[in-house]
Residue, then its C-alpha position, 0 to 999 in steps of 0.5 A: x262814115x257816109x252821109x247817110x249813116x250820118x243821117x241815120x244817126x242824126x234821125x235816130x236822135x231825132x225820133x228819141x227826143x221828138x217820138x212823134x217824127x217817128x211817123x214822118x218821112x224824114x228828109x234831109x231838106x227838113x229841119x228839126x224846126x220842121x220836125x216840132x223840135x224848139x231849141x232844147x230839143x234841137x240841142x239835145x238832138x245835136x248833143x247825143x248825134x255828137x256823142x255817137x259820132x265821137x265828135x265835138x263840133x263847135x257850136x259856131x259851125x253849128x248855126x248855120x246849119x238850117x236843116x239836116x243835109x247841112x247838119x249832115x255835112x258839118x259832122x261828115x267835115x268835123x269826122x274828117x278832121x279827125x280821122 
């Protein structure tokens, strides 16, 4: 899986929990904090991306993710050790 298909999944999650990113330009230097999201929100997004994805990242990989291009590449390496 690229990252952009990455980035996909994670902006469809972000657009379901916080409908009002719909009519943001999401980037992959935005956070979701950026986006209006508080941390049940980010959660929720994370959760569902993780569902999706078919993967579980541990939430230590997790929070040193600031904003999406990092959250983007713990799920491409947490894919990768799968695959």
């Amino acid at each position: 899986m690229t990252d952009e298909e990455i980035f996909a999944v994670l902006r469809a999650q972000i657009v379901d929990v916080l409908p009002e990113a719909a009519d943001v330009e999401i980037t992959l230097d935005h956070s979701m904090r950026d986006l209006g999201a508080n941390s049940i929100d980010r959660m929720d997004v994370v959760i569902a991306a993780q569902e999706e994805l078919g993967v579980k990242v541990p939430n230590g990989e997790l929070t040193g993710a600031g904003d999406l291009r990092s959250l983007v590449a713990v799920f491409r390496e947490s894919l990768s050790a799968r695959a």
